[in-house]
The first five atom37 places (N, CA, C, CB, O) and aatype in JSON, in Angstrom:
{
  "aatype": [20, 20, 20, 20, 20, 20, 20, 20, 20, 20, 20, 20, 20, 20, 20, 20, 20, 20, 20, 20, 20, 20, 20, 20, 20, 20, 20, 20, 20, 20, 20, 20, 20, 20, 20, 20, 20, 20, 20, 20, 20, 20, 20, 20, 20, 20, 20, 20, 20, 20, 20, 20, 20, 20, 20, 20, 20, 20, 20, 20, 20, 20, 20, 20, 20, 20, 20, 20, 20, 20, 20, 20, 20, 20, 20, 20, 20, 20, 20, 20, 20, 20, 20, 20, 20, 20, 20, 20, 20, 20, 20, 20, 20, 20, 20, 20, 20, 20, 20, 20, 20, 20, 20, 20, 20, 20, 20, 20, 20, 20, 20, 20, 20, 20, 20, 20, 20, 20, 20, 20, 20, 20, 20, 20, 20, 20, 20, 20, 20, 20, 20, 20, 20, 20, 20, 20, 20],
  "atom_mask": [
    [1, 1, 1, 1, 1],
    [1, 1, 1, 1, 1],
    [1, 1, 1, 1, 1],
    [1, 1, 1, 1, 1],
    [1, 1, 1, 1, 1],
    [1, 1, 1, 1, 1],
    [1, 1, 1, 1, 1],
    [1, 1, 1, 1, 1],
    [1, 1, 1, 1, 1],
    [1, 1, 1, 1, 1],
    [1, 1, 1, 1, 1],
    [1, 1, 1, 1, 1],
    [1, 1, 1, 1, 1],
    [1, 1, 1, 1, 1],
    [1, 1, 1, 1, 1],
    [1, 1, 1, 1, 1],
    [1, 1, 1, 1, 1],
    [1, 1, 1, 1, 1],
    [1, 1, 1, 1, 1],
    [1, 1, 1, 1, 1],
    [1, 1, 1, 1, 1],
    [1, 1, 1, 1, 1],
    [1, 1, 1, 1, 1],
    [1, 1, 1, 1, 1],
    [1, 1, 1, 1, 1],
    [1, 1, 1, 1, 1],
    [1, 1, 1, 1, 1],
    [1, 1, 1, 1, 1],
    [1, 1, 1, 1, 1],
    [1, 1, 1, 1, 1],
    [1, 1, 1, 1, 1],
    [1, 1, 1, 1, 1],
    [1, 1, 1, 1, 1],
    [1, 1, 1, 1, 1],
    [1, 1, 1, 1, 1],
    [1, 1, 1, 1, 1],
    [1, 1, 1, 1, 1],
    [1, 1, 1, 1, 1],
    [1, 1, 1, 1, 1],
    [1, 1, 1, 1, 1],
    [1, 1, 1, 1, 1],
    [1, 1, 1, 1, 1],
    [1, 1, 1, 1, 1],
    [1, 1, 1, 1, 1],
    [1, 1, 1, 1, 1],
    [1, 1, 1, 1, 1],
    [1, 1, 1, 1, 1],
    [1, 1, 1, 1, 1],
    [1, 1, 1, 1, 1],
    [1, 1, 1, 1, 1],
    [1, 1, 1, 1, 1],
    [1, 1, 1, 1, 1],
    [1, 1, 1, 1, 1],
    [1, 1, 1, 1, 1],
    [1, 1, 1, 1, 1],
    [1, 1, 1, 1, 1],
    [1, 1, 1, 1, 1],
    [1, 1, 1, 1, 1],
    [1, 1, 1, 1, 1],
    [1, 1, 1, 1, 1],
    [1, 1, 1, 1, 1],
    [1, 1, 1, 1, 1],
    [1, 1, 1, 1, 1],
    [1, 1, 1, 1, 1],
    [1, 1, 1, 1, 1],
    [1, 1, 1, 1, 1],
    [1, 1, 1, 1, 1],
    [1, 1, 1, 1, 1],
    [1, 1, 1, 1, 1],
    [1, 1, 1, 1, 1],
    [1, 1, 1, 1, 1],
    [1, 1, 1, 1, 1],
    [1, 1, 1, 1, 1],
    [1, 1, 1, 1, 1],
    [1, 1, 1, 1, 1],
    [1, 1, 1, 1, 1],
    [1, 1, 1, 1, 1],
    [1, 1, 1, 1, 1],
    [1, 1, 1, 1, 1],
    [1, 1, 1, 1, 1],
    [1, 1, 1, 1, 1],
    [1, 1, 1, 1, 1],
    [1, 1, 1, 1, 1],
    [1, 1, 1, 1, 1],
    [1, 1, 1, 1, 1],
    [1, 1, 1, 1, 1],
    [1, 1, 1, 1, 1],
    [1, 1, 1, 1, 1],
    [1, 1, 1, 1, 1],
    [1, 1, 1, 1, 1],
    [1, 1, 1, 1, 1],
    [1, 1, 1, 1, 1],
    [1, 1, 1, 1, 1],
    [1, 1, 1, 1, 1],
    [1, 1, 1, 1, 1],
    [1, 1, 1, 1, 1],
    [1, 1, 1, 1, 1],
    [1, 1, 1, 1, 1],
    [1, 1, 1, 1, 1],
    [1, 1, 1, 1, 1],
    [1, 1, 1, 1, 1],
    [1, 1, 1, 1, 1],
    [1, 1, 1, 1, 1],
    [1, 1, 1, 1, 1],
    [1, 1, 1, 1, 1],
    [1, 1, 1, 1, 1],
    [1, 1, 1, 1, 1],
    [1, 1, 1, 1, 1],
    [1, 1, 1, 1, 1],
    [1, 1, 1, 1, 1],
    [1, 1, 1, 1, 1],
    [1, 1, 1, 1, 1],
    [1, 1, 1, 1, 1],
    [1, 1, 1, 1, 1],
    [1, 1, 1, 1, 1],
    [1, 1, 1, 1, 1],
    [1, 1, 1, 1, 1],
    [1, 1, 1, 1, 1],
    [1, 1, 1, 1, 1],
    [1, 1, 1, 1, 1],
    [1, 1, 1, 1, 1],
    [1, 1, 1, 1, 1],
    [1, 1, 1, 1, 1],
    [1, 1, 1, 1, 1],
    [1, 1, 1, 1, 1],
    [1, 1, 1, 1, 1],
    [1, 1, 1, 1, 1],
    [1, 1, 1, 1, 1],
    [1, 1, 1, 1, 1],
    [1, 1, 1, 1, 1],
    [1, 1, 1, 1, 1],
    [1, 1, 1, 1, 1],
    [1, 1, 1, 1, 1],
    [1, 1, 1, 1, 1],
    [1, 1, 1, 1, 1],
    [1, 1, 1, 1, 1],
    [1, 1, 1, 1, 1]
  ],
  "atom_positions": [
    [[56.73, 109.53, 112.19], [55.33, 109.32, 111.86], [54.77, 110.62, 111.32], [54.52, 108.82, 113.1], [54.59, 111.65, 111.98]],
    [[54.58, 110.5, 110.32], [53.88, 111.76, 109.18], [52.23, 111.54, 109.53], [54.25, 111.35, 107.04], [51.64, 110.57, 110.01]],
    [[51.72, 112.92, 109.07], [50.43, 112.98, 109.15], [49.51, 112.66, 107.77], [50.23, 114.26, 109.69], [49.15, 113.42, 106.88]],
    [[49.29, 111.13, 107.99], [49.16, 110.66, 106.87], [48.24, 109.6, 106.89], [50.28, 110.36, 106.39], [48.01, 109.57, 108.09]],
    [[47.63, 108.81, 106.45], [47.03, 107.25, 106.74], [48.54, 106.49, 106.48], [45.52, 106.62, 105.41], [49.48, 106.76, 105.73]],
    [[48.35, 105.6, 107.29], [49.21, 104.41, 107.15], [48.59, 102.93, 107.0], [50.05, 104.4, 108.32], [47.6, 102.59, 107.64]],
    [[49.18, 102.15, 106.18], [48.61, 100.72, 105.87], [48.66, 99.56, 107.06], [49.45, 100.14, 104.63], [49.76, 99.08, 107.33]],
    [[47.37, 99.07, 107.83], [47.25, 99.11, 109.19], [48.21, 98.07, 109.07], [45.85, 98.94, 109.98], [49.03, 98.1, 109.99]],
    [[48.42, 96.95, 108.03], [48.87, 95.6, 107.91], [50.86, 96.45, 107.69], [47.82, 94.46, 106.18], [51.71, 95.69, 108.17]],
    [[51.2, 97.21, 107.35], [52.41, 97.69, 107.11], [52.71, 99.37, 107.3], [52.65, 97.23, 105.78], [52.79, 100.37, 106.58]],
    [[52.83, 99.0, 108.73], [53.2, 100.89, 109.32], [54.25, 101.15, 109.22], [53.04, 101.45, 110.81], [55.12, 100.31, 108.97]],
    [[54.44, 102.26, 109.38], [56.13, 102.64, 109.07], [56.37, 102.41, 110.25], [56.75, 104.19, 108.53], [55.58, 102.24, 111.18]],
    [[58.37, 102.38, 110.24], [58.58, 102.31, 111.74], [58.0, 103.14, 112.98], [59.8, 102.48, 111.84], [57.51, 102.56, 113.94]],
    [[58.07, 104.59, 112.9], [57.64, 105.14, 113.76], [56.27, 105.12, 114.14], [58.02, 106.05, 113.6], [56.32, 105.08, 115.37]],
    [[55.22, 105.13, 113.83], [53.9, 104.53, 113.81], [54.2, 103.24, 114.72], [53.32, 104.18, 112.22], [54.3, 103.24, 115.95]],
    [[54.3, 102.23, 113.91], [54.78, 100.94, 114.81], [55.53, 101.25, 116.58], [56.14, 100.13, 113.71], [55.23, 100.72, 117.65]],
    [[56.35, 102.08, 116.32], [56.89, 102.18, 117.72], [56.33, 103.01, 118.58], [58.12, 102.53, 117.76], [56.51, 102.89, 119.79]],
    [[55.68, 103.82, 118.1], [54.68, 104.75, 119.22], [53.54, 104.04, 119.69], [54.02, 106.14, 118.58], [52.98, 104.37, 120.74]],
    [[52.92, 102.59, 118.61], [51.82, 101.78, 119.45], [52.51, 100.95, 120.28], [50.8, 100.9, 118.63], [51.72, 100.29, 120.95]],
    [[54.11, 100.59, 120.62], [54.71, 99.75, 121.49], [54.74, 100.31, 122.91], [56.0, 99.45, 121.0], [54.79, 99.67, 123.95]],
    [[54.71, 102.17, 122.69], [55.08, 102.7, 123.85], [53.65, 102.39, 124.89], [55.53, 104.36, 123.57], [52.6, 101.83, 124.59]],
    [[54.03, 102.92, 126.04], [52.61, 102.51, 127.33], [51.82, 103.71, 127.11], [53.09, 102.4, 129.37], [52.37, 104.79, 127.35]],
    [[50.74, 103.71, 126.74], [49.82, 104.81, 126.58], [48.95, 104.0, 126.93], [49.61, 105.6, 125.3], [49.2, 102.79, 126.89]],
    [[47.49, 104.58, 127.47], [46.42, 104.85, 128.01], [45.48, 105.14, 126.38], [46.68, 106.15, 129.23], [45.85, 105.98, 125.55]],
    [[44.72, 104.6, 126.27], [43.8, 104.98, 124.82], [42.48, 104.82, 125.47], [43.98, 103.82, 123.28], [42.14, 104.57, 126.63]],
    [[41.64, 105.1, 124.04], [40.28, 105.04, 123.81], [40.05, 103.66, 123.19], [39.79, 106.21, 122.94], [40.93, 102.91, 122.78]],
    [[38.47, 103.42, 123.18], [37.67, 102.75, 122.57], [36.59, 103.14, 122.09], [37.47, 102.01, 123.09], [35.68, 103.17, 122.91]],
    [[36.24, 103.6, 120.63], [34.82, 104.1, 120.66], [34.13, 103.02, 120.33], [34.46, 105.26, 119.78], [34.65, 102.4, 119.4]],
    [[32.87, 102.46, 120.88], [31.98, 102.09, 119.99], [30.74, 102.53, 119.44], [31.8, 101.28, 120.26], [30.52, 103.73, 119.66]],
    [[29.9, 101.95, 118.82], [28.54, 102.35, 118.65], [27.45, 101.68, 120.09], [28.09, 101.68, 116.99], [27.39, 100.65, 120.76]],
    [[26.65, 103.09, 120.0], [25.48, 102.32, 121.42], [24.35, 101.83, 120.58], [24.64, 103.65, 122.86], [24.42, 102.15, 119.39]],
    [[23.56, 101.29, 120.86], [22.35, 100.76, 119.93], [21.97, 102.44, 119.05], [20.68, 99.97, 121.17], [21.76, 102.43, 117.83]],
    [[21.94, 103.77, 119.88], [21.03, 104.34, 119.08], [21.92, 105.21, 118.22], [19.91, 105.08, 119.85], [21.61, 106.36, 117.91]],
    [[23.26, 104.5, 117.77], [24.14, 105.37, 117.21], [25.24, 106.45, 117.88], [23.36, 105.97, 116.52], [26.21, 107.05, 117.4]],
    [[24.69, 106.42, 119.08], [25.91, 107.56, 119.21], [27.2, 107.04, 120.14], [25.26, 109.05, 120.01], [27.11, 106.14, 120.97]],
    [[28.32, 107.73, 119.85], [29.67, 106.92, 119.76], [29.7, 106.86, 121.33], [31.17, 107.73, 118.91], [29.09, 107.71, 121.98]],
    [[30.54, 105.64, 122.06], [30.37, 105.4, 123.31], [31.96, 105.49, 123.33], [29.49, 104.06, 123.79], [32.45, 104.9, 122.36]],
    [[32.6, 105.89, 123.91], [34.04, 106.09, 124.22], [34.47, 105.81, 125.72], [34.41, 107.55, 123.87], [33.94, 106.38, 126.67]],
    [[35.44, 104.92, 125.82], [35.91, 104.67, 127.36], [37.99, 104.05, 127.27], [34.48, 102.96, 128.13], [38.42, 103.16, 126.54]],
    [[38.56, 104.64, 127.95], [40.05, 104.38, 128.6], [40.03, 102.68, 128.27], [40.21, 104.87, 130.64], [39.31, 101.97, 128.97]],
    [[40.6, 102.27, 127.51], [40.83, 101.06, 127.69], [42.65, 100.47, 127.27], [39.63, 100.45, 126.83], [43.25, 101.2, 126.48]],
    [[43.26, 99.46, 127.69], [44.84, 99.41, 127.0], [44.49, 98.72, 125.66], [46.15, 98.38, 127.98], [43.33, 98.3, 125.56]],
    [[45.18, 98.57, 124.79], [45.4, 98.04, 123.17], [46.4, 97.49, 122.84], [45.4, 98.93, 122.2], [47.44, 97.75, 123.45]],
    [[46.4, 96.57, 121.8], [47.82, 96.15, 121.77], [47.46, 95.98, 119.99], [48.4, 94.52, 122.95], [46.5, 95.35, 119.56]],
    [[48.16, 96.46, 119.41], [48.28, 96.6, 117.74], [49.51, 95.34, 117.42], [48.93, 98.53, 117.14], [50.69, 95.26, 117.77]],
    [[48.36, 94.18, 116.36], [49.0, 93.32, 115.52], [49.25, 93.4, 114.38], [48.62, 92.48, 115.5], [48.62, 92.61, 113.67]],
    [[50.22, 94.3, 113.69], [49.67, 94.78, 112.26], [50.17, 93.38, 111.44], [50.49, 96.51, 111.57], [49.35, 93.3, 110.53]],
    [[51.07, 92.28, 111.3], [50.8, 91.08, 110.82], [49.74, 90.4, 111.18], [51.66, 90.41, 110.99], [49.69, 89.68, 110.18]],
    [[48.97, 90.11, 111.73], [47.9, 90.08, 111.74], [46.78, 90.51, 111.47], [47.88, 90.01, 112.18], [45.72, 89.91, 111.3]],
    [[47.08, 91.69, 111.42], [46.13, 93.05, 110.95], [44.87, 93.58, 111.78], [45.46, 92.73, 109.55], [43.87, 94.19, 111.4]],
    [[45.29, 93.12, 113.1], [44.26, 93.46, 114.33], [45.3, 94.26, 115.52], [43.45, 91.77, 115.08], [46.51, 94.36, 115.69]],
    [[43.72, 94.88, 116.4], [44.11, 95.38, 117.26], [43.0, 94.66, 118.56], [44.18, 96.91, 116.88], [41.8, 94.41, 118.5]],
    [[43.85, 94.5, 119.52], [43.19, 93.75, 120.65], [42.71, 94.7, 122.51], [44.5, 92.4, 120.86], [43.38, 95.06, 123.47]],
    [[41.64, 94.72, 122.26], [41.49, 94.91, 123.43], [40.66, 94.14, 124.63], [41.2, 95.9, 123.28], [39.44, 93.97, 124.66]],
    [[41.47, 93.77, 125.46], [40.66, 92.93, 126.75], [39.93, 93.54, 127.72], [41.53, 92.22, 127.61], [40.22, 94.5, 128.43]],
    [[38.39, 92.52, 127.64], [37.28, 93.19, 128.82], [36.51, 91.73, 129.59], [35.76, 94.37, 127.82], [36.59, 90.5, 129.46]],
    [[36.0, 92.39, 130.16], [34.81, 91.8, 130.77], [33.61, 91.74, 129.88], [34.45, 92.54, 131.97], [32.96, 92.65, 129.38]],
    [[33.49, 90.59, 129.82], [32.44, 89.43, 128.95], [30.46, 90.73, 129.03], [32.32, 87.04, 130.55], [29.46, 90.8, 128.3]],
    [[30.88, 91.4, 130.26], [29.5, 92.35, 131.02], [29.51, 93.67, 130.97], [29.33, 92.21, 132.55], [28.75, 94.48, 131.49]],
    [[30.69, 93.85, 130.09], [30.78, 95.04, 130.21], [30.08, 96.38, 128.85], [32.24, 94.98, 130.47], [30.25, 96.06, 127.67]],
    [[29.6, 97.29, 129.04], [29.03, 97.93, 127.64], [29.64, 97.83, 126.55], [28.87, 99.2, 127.62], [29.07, 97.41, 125.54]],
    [[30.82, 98.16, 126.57], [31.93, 98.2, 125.24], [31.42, 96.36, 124.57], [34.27, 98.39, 126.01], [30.91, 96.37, 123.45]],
    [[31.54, 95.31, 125.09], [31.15, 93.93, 124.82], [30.32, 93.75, 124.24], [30.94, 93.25, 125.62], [30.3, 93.1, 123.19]],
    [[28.91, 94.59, 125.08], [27.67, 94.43, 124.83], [27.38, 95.45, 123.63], [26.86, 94.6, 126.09], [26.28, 95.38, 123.09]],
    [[28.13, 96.2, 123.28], [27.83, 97.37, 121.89], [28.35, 96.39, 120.61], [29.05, 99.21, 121.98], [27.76, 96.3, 119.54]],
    [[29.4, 95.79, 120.94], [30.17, 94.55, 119.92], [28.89, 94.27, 119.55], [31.2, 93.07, 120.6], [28.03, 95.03, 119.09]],
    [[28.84, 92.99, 119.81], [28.09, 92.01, 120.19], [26.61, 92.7, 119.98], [28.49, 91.51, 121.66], [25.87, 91.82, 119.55]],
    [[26.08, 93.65, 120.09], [24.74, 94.0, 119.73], [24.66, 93.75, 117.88], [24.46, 95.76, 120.32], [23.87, 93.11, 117.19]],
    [[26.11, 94.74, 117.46], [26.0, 94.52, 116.35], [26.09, 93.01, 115.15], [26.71, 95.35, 116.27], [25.99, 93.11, 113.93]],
    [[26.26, 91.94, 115.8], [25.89, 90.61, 115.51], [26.86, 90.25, 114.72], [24.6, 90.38, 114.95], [27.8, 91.04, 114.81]],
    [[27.11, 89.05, 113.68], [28.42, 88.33, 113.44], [28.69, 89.17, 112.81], [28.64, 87.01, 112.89], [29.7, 89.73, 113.26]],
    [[28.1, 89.91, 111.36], [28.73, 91.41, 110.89], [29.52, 92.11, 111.78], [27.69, 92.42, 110.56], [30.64, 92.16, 111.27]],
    [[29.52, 92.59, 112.67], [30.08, 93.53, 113.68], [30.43, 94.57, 114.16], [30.57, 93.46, 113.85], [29.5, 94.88, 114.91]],
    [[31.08, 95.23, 114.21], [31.05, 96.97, 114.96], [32.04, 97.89, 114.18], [31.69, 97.06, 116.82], [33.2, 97.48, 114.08]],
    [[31.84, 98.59, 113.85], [32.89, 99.85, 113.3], [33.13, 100.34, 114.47], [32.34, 101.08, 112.23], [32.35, 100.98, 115.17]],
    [[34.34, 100.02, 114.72], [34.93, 100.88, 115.91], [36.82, 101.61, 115.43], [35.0, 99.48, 117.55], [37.55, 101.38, 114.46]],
    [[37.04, 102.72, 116.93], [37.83, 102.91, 116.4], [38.66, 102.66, 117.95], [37.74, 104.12, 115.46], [38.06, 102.25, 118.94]],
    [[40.13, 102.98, 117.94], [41.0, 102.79, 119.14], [42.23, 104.2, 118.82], [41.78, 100.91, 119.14], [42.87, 104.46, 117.8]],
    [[42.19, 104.8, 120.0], [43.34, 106.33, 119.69], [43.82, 106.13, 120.85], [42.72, 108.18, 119.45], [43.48, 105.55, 121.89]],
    [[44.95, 106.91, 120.35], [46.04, 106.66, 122.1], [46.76, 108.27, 121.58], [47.84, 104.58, 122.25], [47.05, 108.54, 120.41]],
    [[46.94, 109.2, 122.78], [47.48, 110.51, 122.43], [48.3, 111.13, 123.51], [46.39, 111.43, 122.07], [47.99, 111.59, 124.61]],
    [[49.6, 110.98, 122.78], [51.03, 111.95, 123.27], [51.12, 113.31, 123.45], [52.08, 111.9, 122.35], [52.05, 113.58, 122.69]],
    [[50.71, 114.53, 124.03], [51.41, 115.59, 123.48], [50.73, 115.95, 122.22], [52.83, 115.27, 123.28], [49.53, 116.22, 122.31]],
    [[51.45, 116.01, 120.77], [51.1, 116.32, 119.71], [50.89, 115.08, 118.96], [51.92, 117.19, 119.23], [49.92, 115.12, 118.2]],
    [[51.72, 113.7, 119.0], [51.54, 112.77, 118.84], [50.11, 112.3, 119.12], [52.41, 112.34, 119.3], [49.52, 112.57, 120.16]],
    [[49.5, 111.43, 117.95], [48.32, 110.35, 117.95], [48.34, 109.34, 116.88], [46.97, 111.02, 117.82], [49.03, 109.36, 115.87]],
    [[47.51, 108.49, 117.25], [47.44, 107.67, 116.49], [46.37, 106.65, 116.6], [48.49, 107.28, 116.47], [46.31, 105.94, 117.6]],
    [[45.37, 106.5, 115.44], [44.13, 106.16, 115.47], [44.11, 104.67, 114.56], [43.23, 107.42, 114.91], [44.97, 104.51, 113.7]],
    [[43.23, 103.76, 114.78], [43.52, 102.79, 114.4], [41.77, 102.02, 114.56], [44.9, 102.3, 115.22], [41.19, 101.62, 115.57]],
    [[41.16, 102.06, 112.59], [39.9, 101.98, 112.94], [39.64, 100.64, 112.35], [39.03, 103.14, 112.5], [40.69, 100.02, 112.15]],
    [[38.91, 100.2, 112.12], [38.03, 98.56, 111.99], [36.81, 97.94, 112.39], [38.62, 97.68, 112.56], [36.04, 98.6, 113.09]],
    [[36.5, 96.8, 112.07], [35.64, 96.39, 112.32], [35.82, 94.98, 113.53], [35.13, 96.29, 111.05], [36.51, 93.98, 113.39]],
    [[34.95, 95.37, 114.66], [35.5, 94.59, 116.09], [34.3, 92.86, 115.87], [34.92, 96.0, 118.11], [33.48, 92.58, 115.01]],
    [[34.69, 92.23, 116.88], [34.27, 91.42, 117.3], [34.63, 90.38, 118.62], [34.21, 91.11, 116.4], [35.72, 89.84, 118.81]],
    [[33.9, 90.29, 119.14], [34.1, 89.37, 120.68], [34.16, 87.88, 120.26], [32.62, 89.56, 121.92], [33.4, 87.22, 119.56]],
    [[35.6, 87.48, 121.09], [35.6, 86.33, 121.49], [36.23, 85.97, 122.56], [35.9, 85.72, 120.72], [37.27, 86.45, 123.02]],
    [[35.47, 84.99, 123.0], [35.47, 84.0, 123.92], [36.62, 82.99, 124.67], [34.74, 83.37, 123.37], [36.91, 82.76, 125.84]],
    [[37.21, 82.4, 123.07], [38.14, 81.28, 122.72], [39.4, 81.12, 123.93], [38.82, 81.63, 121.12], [40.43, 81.2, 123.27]],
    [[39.62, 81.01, 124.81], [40.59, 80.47, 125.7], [42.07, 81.14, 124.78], [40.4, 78.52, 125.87], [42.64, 82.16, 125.14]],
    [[42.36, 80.61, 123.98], [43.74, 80.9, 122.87], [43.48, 82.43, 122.45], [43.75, 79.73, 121.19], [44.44, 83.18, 122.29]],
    [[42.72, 82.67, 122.35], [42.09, 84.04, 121.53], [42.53, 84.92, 122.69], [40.15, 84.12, 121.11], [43.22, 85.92, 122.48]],
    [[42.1, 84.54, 124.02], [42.33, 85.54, 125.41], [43.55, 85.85, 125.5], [42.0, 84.97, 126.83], [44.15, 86.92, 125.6]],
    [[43.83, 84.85, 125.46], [45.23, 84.25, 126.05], [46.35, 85.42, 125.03], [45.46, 82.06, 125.6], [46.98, 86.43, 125.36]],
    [[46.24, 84.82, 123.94], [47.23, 85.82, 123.32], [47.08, 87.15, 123.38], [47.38, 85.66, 122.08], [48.04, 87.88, 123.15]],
    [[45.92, 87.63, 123.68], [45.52, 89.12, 124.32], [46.4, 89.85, 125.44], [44.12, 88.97, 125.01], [47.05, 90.9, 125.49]],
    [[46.0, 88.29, 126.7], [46.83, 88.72, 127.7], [48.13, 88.92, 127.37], [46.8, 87.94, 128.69], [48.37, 90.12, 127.45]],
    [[49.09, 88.3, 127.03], [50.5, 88.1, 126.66], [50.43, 89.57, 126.08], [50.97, 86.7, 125.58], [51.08, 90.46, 126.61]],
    [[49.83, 89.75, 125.24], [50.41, 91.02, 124.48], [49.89, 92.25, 125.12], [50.02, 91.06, 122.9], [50.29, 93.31, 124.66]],
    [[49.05, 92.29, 126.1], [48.86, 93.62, 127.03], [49.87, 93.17, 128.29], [46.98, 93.94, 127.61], [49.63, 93.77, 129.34]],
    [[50.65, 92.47, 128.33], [51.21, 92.16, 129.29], [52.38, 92.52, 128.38], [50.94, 90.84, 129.99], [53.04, 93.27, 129.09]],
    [[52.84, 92.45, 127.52], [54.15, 92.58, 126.81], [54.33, 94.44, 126.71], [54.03, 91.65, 125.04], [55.39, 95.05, 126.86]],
    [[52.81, 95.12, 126.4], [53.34, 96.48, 126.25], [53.08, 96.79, 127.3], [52.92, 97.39, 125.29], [53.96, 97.61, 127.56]],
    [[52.35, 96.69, 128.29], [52.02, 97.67, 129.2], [52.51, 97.26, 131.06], [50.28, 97.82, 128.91], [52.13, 97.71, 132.14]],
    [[53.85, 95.87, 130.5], [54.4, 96.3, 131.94], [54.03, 94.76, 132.85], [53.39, 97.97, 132.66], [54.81, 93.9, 133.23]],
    [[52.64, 94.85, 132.97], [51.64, 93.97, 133.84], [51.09, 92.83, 133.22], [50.48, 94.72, 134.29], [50.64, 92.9, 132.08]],
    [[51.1, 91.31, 134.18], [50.1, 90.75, 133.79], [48.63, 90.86, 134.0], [50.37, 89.91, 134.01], [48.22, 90.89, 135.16]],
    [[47.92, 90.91, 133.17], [46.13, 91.3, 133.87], [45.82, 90.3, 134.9], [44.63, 91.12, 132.61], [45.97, 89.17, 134.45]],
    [[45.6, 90.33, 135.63], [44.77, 89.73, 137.08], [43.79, 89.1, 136.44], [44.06, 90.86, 138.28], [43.09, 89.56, 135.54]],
    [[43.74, 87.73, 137.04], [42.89, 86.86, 136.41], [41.6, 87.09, 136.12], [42.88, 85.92, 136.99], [41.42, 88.23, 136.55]],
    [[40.56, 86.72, 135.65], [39.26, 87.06, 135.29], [38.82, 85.8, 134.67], [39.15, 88.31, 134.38], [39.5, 85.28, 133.78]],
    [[37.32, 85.1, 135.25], [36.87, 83.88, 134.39], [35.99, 85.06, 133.36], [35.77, 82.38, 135.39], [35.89, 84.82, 132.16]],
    [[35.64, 85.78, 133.7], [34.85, 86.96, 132.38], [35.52, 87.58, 131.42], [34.24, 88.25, 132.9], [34.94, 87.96, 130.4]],
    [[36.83, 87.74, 131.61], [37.3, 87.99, 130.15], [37.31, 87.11, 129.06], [38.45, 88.31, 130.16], [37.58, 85.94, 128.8]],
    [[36.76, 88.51, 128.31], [37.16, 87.75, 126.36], [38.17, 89.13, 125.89], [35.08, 87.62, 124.74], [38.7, 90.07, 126.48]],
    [[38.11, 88.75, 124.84], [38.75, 90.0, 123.64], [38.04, 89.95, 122.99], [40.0, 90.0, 122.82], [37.22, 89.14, 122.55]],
    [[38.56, 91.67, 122.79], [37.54, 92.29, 121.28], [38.69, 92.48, 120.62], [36.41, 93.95, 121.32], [39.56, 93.27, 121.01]],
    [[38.77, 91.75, 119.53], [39.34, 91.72, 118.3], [39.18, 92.53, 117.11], [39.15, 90.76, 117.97], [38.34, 92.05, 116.34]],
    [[39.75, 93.67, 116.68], [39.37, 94.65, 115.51], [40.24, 94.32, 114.32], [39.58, 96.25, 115.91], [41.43, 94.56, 114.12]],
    [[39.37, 93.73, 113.62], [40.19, 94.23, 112.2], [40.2, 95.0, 111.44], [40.24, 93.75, 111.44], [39.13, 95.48, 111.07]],
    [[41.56, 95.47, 110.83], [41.81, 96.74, 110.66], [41.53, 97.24, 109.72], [42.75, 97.02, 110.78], [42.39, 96.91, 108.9]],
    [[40.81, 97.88, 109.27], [40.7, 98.66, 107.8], [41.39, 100.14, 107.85], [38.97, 98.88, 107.35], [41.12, 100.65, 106.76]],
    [[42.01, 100.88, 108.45], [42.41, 102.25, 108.07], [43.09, 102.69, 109.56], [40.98, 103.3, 107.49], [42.44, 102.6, 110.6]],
    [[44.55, 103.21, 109.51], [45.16, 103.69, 110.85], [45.94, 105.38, 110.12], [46.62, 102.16, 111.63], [46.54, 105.45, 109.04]],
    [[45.79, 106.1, 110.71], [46.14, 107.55, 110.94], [47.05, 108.06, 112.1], [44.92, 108.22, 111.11], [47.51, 107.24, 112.91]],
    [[47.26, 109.15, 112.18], [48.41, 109.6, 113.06], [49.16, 110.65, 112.4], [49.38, 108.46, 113.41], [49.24, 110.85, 111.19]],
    [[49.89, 111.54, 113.69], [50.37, 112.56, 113.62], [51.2, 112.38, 114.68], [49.57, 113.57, 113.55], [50.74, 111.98, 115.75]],
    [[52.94, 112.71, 114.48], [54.23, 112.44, 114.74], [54.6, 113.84, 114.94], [55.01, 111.63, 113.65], [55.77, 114.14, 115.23]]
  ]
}
């Protein structure tokens, strides 16, 4: 992984395999008055799809910063950092709800990170699509 932008829909291998590994990341979003809200959350990068998924609670700020910004939606970004290794992965988010939508969330934070999530009737996913991913290898 070169220090380079990479095409979020077609990463090179190494890119691709450093978002498989178990890292601990960020979430920034926007707060109503602009300034960036950042919190630990897990991720799971679909680049055929061209999203990145992160699962919350339906109550939680990160949701409620989505979701402030209305069906347009949120410029957000998601970083996860190794050592010297990073890798950033930015877009535009949105919350859903959808039972299927969760669901494949869970599976795939359950696929990288080991665990199934413990049930929750309050989870949704925030769904980012991707416009621009970066990193340094």
């Amino acid at each position: 992984m070169a220090a380079y932008p990479q095409d979020p829909g077609a990463p090179d291998a190494p890119y691709l395999a450093f978002w498989q590994e178990k890292h601990l990341c960020t979430l920034t979003t926007p707060r109503p008055d602009g300034t960036p809200h950042v919190v630990p959350v897990g991720v799971t990068y679909d680049p055929g799809a061209g999203l990145a998924r992160v699962i919350a609670n339906r109550h939680s700020a990160k949701v409620g910063h989505v979701r402030a910004r209305g069906e347009a939606g949120a410029r957000v970004a998601v970083c996860q950092v190794d050592g010297r290794r990073w890798a950033t992965l930015e877009g535009v988010a949105r919350v859903s709800g959808d039972p299927e939508r969760v669901r494949e969330a869970e599976l795939r934070y359950a696929a990288r990170y080991g665990r199934t999530p413990a049930a929750n009737p309050d989870r949704v996913v925030i769904e980012i699509a991707l416009t621009r991913a970066m990193g340094r290898g």
